[in-house]
C-alpha positions in Angstrom: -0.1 2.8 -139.9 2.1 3.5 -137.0 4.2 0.5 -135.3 3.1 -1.3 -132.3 6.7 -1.9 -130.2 6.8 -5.8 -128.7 6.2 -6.4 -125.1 8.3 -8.5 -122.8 6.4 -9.2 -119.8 8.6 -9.4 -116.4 8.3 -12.0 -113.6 7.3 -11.6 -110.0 7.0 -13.9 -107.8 5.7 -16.6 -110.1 3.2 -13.8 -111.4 3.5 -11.9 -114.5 3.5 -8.0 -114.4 2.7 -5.7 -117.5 4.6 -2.2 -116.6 3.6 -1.7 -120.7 2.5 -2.5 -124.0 3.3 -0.9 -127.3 0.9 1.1 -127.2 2.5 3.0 -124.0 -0.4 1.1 -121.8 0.6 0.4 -118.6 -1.0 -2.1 -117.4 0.9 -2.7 -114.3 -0.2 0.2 -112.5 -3.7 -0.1 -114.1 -4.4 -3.5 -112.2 -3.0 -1.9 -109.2 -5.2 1.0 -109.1 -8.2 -1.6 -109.6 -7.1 -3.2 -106.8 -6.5 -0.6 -104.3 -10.2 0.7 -105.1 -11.3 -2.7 -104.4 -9.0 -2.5 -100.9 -10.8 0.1 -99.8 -13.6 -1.7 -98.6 -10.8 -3.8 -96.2 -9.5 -0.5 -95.2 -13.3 0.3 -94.2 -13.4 -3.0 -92.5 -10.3 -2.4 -90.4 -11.6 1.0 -89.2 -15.0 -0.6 -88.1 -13.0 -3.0 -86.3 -10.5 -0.6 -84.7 -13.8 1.3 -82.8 -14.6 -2.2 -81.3 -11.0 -3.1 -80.5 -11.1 1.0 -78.7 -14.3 -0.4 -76.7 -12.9 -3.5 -75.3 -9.8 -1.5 -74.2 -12.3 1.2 -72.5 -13.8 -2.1 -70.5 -11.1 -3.4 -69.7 -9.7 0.1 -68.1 -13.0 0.4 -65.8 -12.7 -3.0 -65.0 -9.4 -2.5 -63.7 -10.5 0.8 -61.9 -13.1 -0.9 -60.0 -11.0 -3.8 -59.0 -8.8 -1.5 -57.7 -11.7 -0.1 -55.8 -12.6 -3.3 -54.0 -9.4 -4.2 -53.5 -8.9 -0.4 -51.3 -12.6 -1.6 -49.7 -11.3 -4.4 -48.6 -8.8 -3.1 -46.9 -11.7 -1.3 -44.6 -14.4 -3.2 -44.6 -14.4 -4.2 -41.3 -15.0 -1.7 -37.8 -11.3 -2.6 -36.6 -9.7 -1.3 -39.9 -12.1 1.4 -40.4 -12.2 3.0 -36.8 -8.9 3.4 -36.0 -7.9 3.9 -32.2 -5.2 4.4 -29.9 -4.3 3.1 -27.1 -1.0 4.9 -24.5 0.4 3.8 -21.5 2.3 5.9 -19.3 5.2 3.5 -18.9 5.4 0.7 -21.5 8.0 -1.3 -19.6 5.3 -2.1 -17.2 2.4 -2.0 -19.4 1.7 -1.8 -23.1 -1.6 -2.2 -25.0 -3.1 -2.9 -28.6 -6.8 -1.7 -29.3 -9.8 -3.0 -31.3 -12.7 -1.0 -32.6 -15.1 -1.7 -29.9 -12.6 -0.2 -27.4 -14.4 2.6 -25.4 -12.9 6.3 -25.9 -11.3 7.0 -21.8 -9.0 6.3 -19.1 -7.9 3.5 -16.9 -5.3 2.7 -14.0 -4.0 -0.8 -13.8 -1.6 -2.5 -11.3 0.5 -4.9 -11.9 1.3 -6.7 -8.4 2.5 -10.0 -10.1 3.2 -11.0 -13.7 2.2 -14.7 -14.3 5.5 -17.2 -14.2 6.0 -20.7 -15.4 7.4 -23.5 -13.5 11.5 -24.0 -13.9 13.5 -26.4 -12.3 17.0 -27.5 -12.4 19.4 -30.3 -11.1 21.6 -30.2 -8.3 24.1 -32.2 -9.1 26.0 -31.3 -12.3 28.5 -33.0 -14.6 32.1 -32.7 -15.9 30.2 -33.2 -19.8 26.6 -33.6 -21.1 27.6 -36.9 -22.4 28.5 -38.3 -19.4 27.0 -41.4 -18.5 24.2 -40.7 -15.9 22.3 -44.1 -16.1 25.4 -46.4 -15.5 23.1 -49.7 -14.3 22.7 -51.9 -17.0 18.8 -52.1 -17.0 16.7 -48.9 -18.6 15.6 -46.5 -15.4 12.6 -44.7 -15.3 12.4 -40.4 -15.2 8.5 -39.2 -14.3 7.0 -35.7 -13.6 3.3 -34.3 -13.1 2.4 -31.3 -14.9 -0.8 -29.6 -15.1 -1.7 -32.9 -12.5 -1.0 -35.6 -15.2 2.0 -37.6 -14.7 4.2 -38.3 -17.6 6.5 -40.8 -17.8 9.4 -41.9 -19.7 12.2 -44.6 -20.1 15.8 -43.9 -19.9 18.2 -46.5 -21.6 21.6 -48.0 -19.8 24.1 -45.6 -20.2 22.4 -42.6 -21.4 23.6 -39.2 -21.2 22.0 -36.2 -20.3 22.0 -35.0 -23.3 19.8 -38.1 -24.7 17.6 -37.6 -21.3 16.7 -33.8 -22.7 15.8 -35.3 -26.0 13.9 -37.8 -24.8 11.9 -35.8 -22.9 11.8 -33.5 -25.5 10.8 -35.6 -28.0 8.0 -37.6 -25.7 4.6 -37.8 -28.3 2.5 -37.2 -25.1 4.4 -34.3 -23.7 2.0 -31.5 -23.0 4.2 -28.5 -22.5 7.6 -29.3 -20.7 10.9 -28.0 -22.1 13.7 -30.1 -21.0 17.7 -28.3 -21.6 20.9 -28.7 -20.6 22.6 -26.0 -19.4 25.9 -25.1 -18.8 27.5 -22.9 -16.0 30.8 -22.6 -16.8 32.0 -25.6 -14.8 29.5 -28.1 -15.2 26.6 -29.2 -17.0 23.3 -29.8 -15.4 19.6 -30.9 -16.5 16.9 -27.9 -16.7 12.9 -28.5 -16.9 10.8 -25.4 -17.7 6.8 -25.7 -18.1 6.0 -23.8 -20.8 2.4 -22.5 -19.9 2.3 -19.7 -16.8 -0.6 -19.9 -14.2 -1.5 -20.9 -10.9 -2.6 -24.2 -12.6 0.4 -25.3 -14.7 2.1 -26.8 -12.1 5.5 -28.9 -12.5 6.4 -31.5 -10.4 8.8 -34.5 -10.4 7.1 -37.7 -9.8 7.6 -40.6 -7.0 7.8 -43.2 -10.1 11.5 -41.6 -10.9 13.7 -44.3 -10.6 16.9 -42.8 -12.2 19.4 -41.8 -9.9 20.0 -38.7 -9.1 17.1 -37.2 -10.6 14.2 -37.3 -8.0 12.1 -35.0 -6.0 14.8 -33.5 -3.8 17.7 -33.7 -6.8 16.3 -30.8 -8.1 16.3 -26.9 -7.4 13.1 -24.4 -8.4 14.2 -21.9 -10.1 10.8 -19.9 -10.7 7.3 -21.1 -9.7 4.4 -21.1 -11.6 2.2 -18.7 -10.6 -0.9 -16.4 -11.9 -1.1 -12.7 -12.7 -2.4 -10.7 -10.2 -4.1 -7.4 -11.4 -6.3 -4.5 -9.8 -8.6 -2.0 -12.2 -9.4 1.6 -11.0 -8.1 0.3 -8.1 -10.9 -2.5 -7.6 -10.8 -5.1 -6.0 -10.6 -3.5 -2.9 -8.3 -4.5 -0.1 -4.9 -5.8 0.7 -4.4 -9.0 -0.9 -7.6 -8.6 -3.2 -6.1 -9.1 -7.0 -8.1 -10.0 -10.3 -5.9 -12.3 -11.7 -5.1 -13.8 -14.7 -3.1 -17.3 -16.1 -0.9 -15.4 -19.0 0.5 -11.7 -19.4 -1.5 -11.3 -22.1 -4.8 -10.2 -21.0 -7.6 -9.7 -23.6 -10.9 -9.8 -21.3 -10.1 -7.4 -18.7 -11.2 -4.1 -20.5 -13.5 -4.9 -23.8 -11.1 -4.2 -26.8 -7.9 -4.3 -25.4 -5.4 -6.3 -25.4 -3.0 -5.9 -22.1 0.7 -6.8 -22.3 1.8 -6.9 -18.7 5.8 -6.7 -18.5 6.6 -6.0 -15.1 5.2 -4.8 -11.5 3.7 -1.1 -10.8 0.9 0.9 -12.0 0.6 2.7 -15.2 -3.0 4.6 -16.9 -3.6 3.7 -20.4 -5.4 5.9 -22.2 -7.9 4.9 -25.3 -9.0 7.5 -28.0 -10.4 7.5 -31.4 -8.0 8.5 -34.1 -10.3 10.6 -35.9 -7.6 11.8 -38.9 -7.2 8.1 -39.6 -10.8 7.8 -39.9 -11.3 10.8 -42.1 -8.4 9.4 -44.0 -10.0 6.5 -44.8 -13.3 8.3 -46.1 -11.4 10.2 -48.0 -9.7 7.2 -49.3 -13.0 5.6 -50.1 -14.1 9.0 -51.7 -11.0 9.0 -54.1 -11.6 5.5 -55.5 -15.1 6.0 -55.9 -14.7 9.4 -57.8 -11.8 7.4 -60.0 -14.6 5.2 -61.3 -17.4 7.6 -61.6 -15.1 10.2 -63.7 -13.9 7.1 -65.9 -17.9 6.4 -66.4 -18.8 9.9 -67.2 -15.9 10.1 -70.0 -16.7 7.0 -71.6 -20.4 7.9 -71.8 -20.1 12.0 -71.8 -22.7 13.6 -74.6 -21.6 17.0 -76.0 -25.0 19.1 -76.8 -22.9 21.4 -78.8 -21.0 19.6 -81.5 -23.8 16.8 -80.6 -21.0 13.8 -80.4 -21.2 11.0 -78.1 -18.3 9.6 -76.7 -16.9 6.2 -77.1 -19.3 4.7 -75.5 -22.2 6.6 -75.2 -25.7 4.9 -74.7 -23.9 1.9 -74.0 -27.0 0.1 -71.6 -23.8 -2.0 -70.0 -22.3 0.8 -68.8 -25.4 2.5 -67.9 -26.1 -0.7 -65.5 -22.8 -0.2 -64.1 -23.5 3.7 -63.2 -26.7 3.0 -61.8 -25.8 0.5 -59.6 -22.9 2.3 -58.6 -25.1 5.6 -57.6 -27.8 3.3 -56.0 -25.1 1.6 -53.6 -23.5 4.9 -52.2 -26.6 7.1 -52.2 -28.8 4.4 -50.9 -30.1 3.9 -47.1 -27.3 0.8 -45.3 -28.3 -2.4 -46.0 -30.2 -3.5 -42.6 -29.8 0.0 -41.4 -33.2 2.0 -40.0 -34.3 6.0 -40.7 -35.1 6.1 -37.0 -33.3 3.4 -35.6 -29.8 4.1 -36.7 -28.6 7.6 -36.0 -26.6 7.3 -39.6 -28.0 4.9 -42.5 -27.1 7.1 -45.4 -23.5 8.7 -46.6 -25.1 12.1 -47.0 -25.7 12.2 -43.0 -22.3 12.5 -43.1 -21.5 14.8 -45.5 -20.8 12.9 -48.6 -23.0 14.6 -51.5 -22.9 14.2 -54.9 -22.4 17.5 -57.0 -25.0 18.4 -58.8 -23.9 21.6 -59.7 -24.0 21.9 -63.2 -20.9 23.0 -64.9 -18.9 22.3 -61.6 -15.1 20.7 -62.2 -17.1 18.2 -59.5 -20.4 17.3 -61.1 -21.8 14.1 -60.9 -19.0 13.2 -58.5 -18.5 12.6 -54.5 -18.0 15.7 -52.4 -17.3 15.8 -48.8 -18.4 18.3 -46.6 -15.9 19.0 -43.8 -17.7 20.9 -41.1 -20.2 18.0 -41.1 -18.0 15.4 -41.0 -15.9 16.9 -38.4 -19.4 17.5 -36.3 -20.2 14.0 -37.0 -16.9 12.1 -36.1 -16.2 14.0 -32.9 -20.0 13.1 -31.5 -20.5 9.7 -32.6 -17.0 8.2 -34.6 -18.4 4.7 -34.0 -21.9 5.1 -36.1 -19.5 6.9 -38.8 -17.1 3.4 -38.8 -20.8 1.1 -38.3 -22.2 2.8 -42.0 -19.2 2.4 -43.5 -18.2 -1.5 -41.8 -20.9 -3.1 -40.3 -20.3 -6.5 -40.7 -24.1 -8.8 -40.1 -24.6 -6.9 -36.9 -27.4 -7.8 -35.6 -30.7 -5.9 -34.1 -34.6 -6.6 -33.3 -36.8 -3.4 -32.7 -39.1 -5.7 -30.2 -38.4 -7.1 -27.3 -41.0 -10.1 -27.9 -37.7 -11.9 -29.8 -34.0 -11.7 -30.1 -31.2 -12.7 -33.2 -29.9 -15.8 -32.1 -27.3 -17.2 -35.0 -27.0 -16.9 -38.8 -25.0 -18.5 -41.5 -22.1 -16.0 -42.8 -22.4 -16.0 -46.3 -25.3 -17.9 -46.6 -27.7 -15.4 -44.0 -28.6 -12.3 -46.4 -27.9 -9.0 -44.5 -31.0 -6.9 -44.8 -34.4 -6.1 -42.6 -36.8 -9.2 -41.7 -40.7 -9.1 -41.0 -40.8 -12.0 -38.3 -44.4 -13.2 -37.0 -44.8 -16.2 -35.0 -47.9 -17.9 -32.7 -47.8 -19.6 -29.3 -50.2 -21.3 -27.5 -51.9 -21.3 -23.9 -48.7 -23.6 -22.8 -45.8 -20.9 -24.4 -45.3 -23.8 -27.3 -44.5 -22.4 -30.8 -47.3 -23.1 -33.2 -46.0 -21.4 -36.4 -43.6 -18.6 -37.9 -43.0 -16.9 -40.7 -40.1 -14.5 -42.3 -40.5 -12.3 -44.7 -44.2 -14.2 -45.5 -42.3 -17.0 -45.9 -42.7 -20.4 -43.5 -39.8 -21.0 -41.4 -38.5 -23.9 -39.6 -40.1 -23.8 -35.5 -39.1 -25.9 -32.7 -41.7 -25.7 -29.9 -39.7 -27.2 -27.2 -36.8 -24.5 -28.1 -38.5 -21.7 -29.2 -36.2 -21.3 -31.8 -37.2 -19.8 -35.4 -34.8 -20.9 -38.4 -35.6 -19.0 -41.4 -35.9 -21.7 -44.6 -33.1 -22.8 -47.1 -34.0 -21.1 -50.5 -34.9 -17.3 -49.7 -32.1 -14.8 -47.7 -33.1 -15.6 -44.5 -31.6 -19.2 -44.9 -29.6 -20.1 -41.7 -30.7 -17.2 -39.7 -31.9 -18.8 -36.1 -34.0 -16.0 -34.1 -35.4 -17.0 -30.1 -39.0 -16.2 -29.3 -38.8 -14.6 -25.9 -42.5 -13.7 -25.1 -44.4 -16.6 -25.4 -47.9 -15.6 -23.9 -50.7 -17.0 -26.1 -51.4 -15.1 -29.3 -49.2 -13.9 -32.2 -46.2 -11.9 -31.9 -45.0 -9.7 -34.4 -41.2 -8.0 -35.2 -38.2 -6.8 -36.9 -34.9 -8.4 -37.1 -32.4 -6.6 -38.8 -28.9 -7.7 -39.7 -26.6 -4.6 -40.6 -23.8 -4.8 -43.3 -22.1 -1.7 -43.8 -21.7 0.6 -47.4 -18.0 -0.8 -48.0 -19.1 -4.1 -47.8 -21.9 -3.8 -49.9 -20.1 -1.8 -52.7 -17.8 -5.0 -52.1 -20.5 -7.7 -53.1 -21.6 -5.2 -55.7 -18.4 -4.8 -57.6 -17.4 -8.4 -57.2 -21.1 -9.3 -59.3 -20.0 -6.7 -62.0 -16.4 -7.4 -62.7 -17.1 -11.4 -62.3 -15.4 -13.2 -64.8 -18.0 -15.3 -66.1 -21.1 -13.3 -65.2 -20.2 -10.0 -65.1 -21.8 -7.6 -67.5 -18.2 -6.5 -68.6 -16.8 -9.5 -68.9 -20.3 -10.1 -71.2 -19.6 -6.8 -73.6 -16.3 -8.4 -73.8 -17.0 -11.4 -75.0 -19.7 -9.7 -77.5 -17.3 -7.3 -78.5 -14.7 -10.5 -79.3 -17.3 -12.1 -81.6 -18.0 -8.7 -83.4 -14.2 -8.0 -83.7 -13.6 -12.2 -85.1 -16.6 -11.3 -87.2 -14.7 -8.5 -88.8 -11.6 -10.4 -89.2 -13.3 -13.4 -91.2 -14.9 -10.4 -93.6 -11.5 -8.9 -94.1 -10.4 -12.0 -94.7 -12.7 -13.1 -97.6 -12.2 -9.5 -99.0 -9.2 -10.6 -99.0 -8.9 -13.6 -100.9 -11.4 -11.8 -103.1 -8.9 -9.2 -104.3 -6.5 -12.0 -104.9 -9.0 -13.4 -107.0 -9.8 -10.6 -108.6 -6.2 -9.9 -109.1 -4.9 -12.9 -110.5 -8.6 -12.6 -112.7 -7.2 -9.2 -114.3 -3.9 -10.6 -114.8 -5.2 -13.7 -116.8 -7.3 -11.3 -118.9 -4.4 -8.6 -119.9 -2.2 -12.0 -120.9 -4.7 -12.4 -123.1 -4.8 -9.3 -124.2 -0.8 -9.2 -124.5 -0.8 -11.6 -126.7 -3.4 -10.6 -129.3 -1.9 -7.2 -129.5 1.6 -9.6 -130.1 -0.1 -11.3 -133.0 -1.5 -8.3 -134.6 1.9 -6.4 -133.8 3.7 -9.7 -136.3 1.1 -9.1 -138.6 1.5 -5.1 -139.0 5.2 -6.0 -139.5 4.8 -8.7 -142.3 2.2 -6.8 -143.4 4.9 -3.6 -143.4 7.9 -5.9 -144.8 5.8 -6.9 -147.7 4.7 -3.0 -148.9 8.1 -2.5 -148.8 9.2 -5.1 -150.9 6.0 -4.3 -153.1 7.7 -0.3 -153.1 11.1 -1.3 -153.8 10.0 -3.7 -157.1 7.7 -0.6 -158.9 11.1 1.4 -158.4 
């Protein structure tokens, strides 16, 4: 019988590891080889997980893409950032101008006979220092003055300088617009009132009530008068002394969409034109961003016939909402806009395709086609800015009724069937929008569309109100960047959105995979610990029969060396 060498077993960690029996057994790397098969189910686990962990990262990327693209809408979702125009003057010392959206294309000559002036006034009499005393009586004196016709009036202590007059002025609660300094002229210092609003009407005067001394009506010198601008337009008004005037020399109503900055006298011709590169800039802009999300779409849901392998998230009905919606928005007709009504209510009248080209580096994605957006934007740049920015502009296609009001934000934009009944005396008898009863007011003739539907807030006039019914359209316009807006602000919500949704799923799935690797976990530690207990065992019944084979061995020899 051949011998059985003793083991020693070596400590780890409080556990006990068998790198070998006497038998040449090792059962240290046979428990780990049991294990690591058993670890391969956590290694399957992990994978499995990984893939989900890959997903939500894929979310999270297009989420971030089409915030991105609302945040670049929202920089032109309105006509005045999306139609950009220009306004020059020939001489901006005399004249300069800003422009709005609504400013007409063309040509204008303005003259500037008079800029508009505020009232300033100032002392005669000066003094050696601003705190001299210039109230020596020992009662408090009175200091008045009408401006804009009211009469203000304050108290001025015993021995008050003109310094404290200013700030008491100055700091009057009911002061309505009078600036009160002193000012020095290298000798002496002297008392200034300045209105601070221009225009015939802002009139400064000093009042009768003044009782402190040397500071009545005819103490003080005008400086400037107050006076009104005084304007002509392609030279109209007509004749000598014939002005359009004006209280301030800034002048916003004169010309629709401009804003006039009158700086001196003369005449100057401003000039207004649509910036047409700055609009095409901006639809290319809006064409970018829009193609960034569509590619990141088409590469997370891309289907390859050949090797037949989906990509990462292929067939993912999340995703395929998001597309869909997406295509439907920029394809579609303008929310509120008309086929006939509206000479553009779809992006393709302008040239913006989709290529559907198969096999084209462009497929599936926005195009532009520049000859017809050229054509487009130099006939009619303002129905290219009203698709793109309409903001609830409003339109009826009868004449029997007009838009009177809506709710912003409450008033859905879209196209409204509007019916309504009168009687023999013009009175309202009924309404309806969209089928729906609305509010009437026979003595008004007002139609208020009713809280619950999209109509809510929107207040339309009846205008013919002969006896019988009358029947309409009322349409309120919003244009494709604000509706993409709305759109993308639904799907990347953070509580309703249908990503922020797949990325909650996706979270359970992923915790759900953790718990399992978990319990696999303390399973293998269990099963560990399990096969260590058992080969103790082992150990030490191969010890005992080990002791035995040596006595056993000791007593043949002993048995051998007696029969010698």
């Amino acid at each position: 019988m051949s011998s059985i060498s003793a083991y020693t077993p070596i400590s780890t960690s409080g556990q006990i590891n068998y790198s070998g029996l006497g038998n040449g057994t090792d059962f240290d790397a046979l428990i780990t080889k049991l294990v690591q098969v058993e670890q391969g189910r956590i290694k399957t686990l992990q994978t499995w997980k990984q893939s989900w962990v890959k997903k939500q990262a894929a979310f999270q990327e297009l989420n971030t893409a089409m915030l991105e693209l609302k945040t670049t809408l929202e920089g032109m979702d309105t006509e005045g950032e999306f139609l950009v125009k220009t306004t020059d003057s020939t001489n901006s010392s005399i004249l300069s101008a800003s422009t709005g959206s609504n400013a007409l294309d063309g040509s204008h000559s303005i003259t500037v006979a008079r800029l508009a002036t505020a009232k300033a006034m100032v002392t005669q009499t000066g003094y050696a220092s601003a705190d001299t005393d210039i109230n020596p009586a020992s009662t408090d004196a009175t200091f008045a003055y009408a401006y804009q016709g009211t009469t203000y009036s304050v108290s001025v202590g015993a021995n008050a300088t003109l310094t404290d007059l200013a700030s008491i002025v100055n700091n009057d609660p009911n002061n309505a617009g009078v600036k009160a300094n002193v000012v020095y002229d290298g000798s002496k210092y002297y008392l200034q009132l300045r209105g601070m609003d221009t225009g015939d009407d802002a009139s400064l005067v000093i009042d009768s009530g003044t009782t402190l001394t040397g500071f009545g009506a005819a103490d003080f010198d005008t400086i400037t008068s107050n006076a009104s601008a005084q304007l002509k337009l392609d030279g109209w008004p007509t004749g000598t002394g014939s002005y359009i005037t004006r209280e301030t020399n800034t002048v916003t109503d004169l010309i629709s969409g401009l804003t006039l900055n009158l700086k001196s006298t003369g005449t100057v011709t401003i000039t207004t034109a649509t910036d047409t590169d700055a609009v095409r800039e901006n639809i290319q802009t809006f064409v970018e961003q829009m193609n960034t999300v569509r590619s990141l779409l088409q590469d997370l849901t891309a289907y390859d016939s050949t090797t037949q392998k989906g990509s990462l998230l292929t067939g993912n009905y999340g995703l395929q909402l998001i597309d869909t919606k997406l295509k439907t928005a920029v394809a579609g007709k303008g929310v509120g806009f008309d086929y006939t009504g509206d000479t553009f209510s779809v992006l393709s009248q302008l040239g913006i395709l989709t290529d559907a080209e198969q096999g084209s580096k462009t497929e599936g994605l926005l195009v532009i086609s520049n000859a017809r957006l050229t054509t487009v934007l130099a006939s009619n740049a303002s129905g290219v800015a009203e698709l793109f920015a309409a903001n609830y502009l409003g339109r009826t296609d009868s004449s029997d009724m007009t838009l009177s009001s809506y709710i912003s934000g409450t008033t859905k934009c879209g196209t409204y069937d509007v019916s309504y009944t009168t009687n023999a005396s013009g009175k309202l008898t009924g309404a309806t929008i969209n089928g729906h009863e609305a509010l009437w007011h026979s003595n008004s003739n007002l139609i208020t569309g009713a809280h619950g539907y999209d109509e809510a807030g929107m207040v339309i006039k009846a205008i013919d109100v002969t006896a019988g019914t009358h029947t309409g359209t009322v349409s309120l316009k919003q244009g494709k960047t604000g509706e993409l807006m709305d759109l993308l602000a639904q799907l990347t919500d953070n509580t309703d959105g249908p990503l922020h949704i797949l990325d909650e799923n996706y979270d359970d799935i992923t915790h759900m995979i953790d718990d399992k690797i978990a319990f696999e976990q303390r399973r293998i530690d269990t099963y560990a610990s399990n096969l260590r207990k058992r080969f103790a065992k082992t150990d030490a019944l191969l010890s005992r029969y080990n002791q035995m084979q040596n006595q056993l061995t000791s007593q043949i020899n002993q048995l051998s060396s007696s029969s010698s």
